[in-house]
One Martini backbone bead per residue (centre of mass of N, CA, C, O) as a GRO file, in nm:
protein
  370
    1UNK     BB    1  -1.166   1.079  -2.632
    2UNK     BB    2  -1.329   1.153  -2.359
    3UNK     BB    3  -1.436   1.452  -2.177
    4UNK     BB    4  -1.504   1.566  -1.903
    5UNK     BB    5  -1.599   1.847  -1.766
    6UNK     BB    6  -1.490   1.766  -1.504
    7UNK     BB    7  -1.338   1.782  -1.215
    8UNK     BB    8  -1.057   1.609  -1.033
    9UNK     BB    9  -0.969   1.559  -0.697
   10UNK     BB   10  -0.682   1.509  -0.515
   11UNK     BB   11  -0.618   1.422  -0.167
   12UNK     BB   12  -0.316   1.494   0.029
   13UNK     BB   13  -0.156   1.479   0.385
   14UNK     BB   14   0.034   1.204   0.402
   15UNK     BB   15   0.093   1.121   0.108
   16UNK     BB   16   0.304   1.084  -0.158
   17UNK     BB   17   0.284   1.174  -0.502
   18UNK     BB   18   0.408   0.887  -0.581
   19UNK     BB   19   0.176   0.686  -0.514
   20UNK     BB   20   0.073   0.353  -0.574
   21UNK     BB   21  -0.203   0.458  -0.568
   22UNK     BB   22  -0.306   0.735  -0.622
   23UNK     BB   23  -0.103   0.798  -0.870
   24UNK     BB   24  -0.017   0.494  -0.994
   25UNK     BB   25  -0.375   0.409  -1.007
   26UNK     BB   26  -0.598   0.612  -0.985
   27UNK     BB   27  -0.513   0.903  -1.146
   28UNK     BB   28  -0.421   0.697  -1.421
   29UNK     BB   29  -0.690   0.579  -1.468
   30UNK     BB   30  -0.824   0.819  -1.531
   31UNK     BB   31  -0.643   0.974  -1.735
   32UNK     BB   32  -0.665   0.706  -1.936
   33UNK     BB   33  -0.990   0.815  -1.975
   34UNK     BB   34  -0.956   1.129  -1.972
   35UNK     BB   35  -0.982   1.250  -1.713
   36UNK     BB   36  -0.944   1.568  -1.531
   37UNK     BB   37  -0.685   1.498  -1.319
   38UNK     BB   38  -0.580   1.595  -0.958
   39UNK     BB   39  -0.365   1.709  -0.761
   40UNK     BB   40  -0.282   1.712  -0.380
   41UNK     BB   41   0.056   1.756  -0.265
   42UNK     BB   42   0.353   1.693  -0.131
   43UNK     BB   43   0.601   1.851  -0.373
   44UNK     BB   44   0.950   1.818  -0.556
   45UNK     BB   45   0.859   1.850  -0.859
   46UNK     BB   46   0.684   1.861  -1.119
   47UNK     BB   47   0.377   1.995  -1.211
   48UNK     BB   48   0.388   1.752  -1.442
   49UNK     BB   49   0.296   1.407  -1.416
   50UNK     BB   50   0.196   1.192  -1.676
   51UNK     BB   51  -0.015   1.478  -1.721
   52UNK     BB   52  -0.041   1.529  -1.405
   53UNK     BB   53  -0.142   1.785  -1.202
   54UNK     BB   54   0.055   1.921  -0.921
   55UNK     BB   55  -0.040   2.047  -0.594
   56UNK     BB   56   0.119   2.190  -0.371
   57UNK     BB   57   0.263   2.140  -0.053
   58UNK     BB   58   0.372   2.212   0.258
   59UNK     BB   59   0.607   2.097   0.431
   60UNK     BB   60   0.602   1.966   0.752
   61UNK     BB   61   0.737   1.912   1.032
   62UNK     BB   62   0.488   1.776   1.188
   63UNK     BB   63   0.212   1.662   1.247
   64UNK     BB   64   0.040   1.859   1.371
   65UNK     BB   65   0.139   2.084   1.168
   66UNK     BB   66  -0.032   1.915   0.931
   67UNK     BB   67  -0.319   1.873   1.046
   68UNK     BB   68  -0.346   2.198   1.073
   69UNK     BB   69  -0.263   2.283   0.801
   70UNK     BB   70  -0.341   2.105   0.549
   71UNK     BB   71  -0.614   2.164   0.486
   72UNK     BB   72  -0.593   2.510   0.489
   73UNK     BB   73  -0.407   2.422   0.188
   74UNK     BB   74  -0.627   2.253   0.005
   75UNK     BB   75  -0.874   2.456   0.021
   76UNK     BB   76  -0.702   2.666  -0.147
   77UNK     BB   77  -0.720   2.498  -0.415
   78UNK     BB   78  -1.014   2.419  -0.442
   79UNK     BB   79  -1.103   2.699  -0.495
   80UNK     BB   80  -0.953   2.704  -0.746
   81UNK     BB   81  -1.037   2.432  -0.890
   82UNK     BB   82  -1.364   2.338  -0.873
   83UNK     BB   83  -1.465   2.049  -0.846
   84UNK     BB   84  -1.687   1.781  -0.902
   85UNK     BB   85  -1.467   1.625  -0.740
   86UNK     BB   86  -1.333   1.479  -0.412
   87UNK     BB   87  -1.075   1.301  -0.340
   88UNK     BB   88  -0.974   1.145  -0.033
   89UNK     BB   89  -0.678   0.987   0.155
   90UNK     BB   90  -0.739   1.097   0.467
   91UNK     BB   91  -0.875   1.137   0.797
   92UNK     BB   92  -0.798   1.451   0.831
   93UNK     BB   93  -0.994   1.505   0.549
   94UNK     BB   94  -1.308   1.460   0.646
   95UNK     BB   95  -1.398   1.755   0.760
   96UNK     BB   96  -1.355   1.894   0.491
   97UNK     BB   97  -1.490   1.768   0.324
   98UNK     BB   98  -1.784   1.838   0.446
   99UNK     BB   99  -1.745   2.092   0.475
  100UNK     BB  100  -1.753   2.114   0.128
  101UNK     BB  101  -2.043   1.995   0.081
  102UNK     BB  102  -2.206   2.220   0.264
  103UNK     BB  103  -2.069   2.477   0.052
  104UNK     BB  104  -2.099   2.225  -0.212
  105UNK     BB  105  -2.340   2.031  -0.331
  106UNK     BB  106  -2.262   1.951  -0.571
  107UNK     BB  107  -2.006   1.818  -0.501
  108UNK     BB  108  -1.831   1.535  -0.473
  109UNK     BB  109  -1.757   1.324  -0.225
  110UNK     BB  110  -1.472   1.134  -0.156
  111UNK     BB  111  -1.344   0.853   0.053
  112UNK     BB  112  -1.025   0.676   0.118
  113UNK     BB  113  -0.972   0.351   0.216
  114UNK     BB  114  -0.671   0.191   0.321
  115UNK     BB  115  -0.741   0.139   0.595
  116UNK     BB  116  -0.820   0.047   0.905
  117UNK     BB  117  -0.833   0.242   1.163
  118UNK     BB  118  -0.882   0.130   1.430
  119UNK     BB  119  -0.663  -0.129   1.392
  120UNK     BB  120  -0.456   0.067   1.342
  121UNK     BB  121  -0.423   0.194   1.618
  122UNK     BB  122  -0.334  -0.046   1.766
  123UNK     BB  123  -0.098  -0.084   1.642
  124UNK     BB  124   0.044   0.194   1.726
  125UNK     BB  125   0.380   0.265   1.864
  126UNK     BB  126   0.269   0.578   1.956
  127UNK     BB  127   0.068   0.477   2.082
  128UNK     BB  128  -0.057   0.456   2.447
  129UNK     BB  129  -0.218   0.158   2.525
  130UNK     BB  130  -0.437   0.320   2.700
  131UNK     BB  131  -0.512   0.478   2.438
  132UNK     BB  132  -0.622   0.312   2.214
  133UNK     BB  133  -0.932   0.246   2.264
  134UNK     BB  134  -1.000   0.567   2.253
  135UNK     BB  135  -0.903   0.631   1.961
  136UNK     BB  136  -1.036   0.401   1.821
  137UNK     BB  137  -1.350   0.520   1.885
  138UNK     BB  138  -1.264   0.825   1.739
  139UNK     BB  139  -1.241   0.652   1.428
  140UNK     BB  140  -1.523   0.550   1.422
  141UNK     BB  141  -1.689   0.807   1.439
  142UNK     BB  142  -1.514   0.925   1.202
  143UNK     BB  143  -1.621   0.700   1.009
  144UNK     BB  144  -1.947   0.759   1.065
  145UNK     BB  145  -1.887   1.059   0.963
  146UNK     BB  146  -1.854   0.981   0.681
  147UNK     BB  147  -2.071   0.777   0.612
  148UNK     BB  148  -2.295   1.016   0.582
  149UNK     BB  149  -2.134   1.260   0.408
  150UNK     BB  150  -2.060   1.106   0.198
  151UNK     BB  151  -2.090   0.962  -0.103
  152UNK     BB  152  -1.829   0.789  -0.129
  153UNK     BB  153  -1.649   0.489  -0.053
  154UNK     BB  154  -1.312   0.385  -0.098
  155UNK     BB  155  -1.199   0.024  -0.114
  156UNK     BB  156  -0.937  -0.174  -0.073
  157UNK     BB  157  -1.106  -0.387   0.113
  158UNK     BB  158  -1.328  -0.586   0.227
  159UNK     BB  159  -1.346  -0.575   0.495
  160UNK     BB  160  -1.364  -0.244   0.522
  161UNK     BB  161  -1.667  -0.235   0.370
  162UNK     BB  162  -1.796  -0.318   0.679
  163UNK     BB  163  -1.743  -0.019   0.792
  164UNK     BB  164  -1.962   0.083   0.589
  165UNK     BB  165  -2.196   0.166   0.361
  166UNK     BB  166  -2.274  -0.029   0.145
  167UNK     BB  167  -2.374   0.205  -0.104
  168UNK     BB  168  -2.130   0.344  -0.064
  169UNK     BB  169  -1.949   0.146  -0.187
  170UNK     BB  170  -1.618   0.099  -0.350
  171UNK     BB  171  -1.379  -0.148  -0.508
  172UNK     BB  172  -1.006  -0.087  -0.473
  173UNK     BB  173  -0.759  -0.249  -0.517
  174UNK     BB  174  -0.371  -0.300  -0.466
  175UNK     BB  175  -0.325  -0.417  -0.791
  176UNK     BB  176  -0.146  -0.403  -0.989
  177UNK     BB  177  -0.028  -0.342  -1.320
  178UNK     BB  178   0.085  -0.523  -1.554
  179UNK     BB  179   0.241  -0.393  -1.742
  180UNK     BB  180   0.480  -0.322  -1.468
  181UNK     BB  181   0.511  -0.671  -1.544
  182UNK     BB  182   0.682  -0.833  -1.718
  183UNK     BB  183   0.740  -1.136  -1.829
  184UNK     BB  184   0.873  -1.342  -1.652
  185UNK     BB  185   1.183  -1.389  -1.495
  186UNK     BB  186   1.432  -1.587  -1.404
  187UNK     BB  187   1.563  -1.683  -1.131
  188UNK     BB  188   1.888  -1.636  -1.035
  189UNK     BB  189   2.011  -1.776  -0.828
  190UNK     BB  190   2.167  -1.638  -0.532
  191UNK     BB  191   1.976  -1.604  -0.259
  192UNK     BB  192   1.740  -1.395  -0.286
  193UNK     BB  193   1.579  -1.151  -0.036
  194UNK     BB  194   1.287  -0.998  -0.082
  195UNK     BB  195   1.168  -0.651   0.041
  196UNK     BB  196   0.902  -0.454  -0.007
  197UNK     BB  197   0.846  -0.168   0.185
  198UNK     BB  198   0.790  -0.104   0.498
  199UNK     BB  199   0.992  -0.086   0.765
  200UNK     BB  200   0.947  -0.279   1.092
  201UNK     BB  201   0.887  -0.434   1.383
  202UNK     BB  202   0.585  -0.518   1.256
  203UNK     BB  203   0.684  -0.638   0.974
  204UNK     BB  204   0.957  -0.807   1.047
  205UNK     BB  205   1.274  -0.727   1.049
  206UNK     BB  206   1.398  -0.914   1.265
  207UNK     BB  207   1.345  -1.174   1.125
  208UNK     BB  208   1.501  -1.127   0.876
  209UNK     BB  209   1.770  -1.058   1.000
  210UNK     BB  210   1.762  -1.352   1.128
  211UNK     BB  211   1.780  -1.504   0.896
  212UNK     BB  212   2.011  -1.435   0.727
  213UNK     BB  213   2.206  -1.515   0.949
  214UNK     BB  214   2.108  -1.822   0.990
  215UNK     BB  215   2.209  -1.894   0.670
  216UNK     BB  216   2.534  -1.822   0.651
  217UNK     BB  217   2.628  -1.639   0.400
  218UNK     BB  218   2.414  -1.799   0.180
  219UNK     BB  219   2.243  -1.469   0.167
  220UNK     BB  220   2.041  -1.243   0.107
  221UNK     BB  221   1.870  -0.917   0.219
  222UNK     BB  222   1.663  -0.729   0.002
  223UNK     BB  223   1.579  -0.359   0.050
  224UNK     BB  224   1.258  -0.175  -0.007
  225UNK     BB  225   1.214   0.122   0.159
  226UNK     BB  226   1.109   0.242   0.434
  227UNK     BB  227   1.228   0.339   0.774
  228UNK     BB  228   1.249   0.395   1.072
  229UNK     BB  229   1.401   0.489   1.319
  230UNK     BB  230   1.394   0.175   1.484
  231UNK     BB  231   1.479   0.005   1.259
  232UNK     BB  232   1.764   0.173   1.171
  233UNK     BB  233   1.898   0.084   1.438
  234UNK     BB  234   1.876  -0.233   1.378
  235UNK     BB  235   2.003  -0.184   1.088
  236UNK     BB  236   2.290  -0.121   1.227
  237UNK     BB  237   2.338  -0.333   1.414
  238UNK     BB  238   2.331  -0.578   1.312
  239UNK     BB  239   2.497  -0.866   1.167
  240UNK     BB  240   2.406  -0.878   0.918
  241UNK     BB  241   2.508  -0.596   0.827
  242UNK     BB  242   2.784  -0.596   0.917
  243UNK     BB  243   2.809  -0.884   0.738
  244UNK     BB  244   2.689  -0.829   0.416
  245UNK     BB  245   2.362  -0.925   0.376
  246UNK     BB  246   2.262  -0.636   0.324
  247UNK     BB  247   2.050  -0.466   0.080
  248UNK     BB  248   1.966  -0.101   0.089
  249UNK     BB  249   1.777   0.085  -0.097
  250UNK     BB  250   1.543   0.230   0.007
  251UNK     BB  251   1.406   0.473  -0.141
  252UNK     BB  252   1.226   0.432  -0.437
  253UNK     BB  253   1.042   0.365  -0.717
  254UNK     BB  254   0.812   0.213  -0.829
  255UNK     BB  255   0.950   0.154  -1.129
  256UNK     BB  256   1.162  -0.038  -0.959
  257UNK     BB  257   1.047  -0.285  -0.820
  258UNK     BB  258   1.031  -0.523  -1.042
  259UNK     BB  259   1.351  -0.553  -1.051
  260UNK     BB  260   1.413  -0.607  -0.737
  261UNK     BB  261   1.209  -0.859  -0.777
  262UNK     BB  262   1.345  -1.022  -0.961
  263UNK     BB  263   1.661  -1.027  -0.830
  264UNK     BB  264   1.519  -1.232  -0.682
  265UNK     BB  265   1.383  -1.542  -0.556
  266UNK     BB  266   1.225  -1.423  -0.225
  267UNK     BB  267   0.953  -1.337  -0.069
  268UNK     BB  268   0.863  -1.108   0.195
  269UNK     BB  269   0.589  -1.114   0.453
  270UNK     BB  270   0.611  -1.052   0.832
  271UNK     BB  271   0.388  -1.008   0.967
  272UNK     BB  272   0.251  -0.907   1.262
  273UNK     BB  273  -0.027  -0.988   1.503
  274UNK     BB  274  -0.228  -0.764   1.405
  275UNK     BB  275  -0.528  -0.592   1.344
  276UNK     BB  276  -0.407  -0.463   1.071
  277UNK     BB  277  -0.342  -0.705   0.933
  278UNK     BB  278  -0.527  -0.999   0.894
  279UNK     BB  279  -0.700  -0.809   0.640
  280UNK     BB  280  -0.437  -0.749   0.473
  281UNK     BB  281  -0.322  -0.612   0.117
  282UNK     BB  282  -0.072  -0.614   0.023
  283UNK     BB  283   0.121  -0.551  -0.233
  284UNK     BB  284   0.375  -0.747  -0.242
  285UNK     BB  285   0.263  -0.991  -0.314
  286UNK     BB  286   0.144  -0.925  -0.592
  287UNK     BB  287   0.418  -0.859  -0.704
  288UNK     BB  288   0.583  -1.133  -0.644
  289UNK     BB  289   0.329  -1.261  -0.862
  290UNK     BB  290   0.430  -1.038  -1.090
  291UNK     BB  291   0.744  -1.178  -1.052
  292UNK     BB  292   0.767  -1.490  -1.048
  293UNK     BB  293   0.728  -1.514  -0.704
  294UNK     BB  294   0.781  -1.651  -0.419
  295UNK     BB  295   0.647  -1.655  -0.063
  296UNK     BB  296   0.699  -1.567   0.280
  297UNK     BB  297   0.410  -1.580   0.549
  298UNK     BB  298   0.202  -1.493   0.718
  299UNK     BB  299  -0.050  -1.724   0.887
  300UNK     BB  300  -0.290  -1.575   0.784
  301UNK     BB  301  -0.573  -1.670   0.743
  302UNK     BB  302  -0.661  -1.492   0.513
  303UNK     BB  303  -0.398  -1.554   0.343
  304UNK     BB  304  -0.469  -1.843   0.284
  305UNK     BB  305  -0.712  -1.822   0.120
  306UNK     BB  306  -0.645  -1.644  -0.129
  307UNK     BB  307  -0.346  -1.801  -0.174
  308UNK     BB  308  -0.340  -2.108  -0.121
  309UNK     BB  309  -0.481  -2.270  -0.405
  310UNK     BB  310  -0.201  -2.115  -0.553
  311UNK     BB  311   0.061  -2.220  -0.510
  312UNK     BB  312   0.282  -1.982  -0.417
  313UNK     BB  313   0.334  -2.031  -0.074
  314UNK     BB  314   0.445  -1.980   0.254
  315UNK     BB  315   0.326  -2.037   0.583
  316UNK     BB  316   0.410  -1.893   0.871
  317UNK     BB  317   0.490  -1.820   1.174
  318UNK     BB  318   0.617  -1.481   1.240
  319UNK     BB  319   0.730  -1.599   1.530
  320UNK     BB  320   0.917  -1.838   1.395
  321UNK     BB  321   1.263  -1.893   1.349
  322UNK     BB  322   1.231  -2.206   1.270
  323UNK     BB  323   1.012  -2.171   1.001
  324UNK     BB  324   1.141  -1.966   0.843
  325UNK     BB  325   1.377  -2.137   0.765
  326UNK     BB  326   1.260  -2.334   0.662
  327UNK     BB  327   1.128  -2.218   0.427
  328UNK     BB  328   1.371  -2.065   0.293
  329UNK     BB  329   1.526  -2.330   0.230
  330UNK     BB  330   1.270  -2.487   0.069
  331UNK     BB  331   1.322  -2.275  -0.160
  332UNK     BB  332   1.667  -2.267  -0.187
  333UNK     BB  333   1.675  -2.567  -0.223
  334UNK     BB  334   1.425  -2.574  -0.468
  335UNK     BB  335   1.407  -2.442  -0.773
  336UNK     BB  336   1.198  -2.590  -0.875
  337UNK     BB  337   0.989  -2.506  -0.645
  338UNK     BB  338   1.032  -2.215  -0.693
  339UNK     BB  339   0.936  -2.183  -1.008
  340UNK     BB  340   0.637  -2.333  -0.981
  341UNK     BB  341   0.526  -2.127  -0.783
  342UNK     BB  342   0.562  -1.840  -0.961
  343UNK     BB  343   0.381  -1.945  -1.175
  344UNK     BB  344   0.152  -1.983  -1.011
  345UNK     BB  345   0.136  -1.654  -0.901
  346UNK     BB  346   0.124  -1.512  -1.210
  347UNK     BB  347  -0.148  -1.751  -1.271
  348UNK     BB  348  -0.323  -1.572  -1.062
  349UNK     BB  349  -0.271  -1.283  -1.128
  350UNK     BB  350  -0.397  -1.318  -1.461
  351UNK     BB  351  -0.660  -1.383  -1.329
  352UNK     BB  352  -0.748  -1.193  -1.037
  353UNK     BB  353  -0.480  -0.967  -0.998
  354UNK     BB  354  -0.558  -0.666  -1.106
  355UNK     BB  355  -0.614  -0.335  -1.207
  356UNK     BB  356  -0.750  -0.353  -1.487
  357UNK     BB  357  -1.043  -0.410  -1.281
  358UNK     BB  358  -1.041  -0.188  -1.133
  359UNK     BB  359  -1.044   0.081  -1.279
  360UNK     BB  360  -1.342   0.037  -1.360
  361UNK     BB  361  -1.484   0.131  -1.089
  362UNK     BB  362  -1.368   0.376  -1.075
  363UNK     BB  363  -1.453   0.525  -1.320
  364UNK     BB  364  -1.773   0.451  -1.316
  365UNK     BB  365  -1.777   0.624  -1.037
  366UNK     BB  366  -1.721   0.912  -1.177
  367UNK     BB  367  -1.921   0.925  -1.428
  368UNK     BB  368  -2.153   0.874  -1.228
  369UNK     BB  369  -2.114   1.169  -1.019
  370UNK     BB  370  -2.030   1.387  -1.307
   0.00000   0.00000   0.00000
């Protein structure tokens, strides 16, 4: 195994340092290629796991704190640590960048776009309405000055790169490492919806709890994953919750995942219909496609064209809580179709969507950087 001579570092001060991205696939493709990489991030476990080492971060009170804290206390990690590459996973990392590569001319510097932040502004319930399209704007400017400023820009999704100089972009989807999910086994057929990732309001949590109680005792709702301050409220009144239909495993680890995923019949995905939304790719499609599990998603064309010619999936409006229960139905009372639908999910996702050809333009874009 080769080793460069080069120090890789990635830096978050947004993002948990077990992150589904960051650590757990583009870290490990680095480190697993020989590569000698670095984390920067908030963390509260050992100095080095699975090989890589990870150098904390103070975690903040408040994002204010963090956004104004965190870049000054990561540039002092990096000033130790003398990186020949910097990848940046957060937008208020930027300037840093900026600064660093200033500095450090030398030094490779990428930024990670893990989503359209422009349209990410659009939608987020804390920004309020009449001020969203001017946050917009100064997010827009943000990202055309990191598009001249650094040397790469890594995206998750093709939408994305659309948004940046088309050279200097290189594409690194969301999509599993085939490992992390032996072949599929039979569905429990127990009538069990499965949900992994952040629960809130616009992800569809009320219609998933309207749908499990609208099934009539009939199903269950299993959660894994953060909850919202707002969600968590809704999800402790609701009487899906009271009557027991619903089960919330909370934050796992991602290596918990593929078995929660197993243990349902039928993955769910109901995004509503937000400007971040339409043409965002889920993680856990790609998950519930290779736990060899059918899933029922909002019909945003975009998800229909990628995923529908692999008959996978059922696609309804995410505000039609009579759509979506027929769907759900359709698939619970049919397990022959869901079964069916499911392994069409897993040999299209071991065709097309596995991180295993991901990492590896990851690998070439550091290999030829550094």
């Amino acid at each position: 195994m080769t080793h460069l001579t080069g120090r890789v570092v990635h830096i978050t001060t947004v993002h948990r340092s077990t992150d589904n991205r960051i650590f757990r696939k583009e870290c490990r493709a680095l480190h697993e290629a020989g590569i000698d990489v670095h984390l920067v991030a908030s963390h509260d476990g050992a100095d080095v796991v699975d090989g890589i080492p990870i150098h904390r971060l103070p975690r903040r009170s408040s994002r204010l704190a963090r956004m104004a804290g965190g870049p000054i206390a990561t540039w002092g990690h990096l000033r130790r640590l003398r990186p020949a590459l910097v990848h940046a996973h957060d937008p208020e990392l930027i300037p840093l960048l900026l600064a660093w590569k200033l500095r450090h001319p030398s030094t490779t510097v990428v930024f990670d776009a893990h989503e359209s932040l422009p349209s990410q502004v659009m939608g987020k319930p804390y920004i309020p309405v009449r001020a969203r399209r001017g946050v917009a704007a100064a997010t827009r400017a943000l990202e055309r000055l990191a598009g001249m400023g650094v040397d790469r820009v890594v995206v998750a999704t093709p939408s994305i790169r659309t948004e940046f100089p088309s050279a200097k972009t290189v594409l690194v989807q969301n999509y599993p490492w085939l490992s992390d999910f032996p072949e599929a086994t039979p569905a429990p057929r127990r009538r069990r919806l499965v949900y992994v990732g952040g629960s809130s309001h616009e992800r569809g949590l009320q219609q998933m709890l309207d749908l499990v109680l609208a099934l009539d005792g009939t199903a269950v709702l299993v959660l894994a994953g953060p909850v919202t301050a707002a969600g968590q409220g809704l999800l402790d009144e609701h009487p899906a919750t009271t009557r027991g239909l619903v089960e919330n495993h909370g934050m796992r680890p991602a290596e918990d995942v593929p078995g929660l995923i197993a243990g349902g019949d039928v993955g769910i995905v109901l995004f509503h219909p937000l400007p971040n939304h339409y043409e965002c790719q889920p993680t856990k499609m790609f998950e519930y496609m290779a736990a060899g599990r059918p899933f029922i998603a909002s019909h945003f064309p975009a998800w229909q064209e990628m995923y529908g010619e692999d008959d996978c999936a059922l696609f309804v409006d995410p505000l039609d809580d009579a759509a979506i229960l027929e769907a759900a139905r359709t698939l619970l009372d049919d397990p022959n179709r869901c079964e069916r639908l499911g392994k069409n999910g897993r040999a299209a996702l071991e065709r097309r969507f596995t991180f295993d050809g991901e990492s590896d333009r990851l690998v070439g874009m550091v290999r030829d950087s550094v």
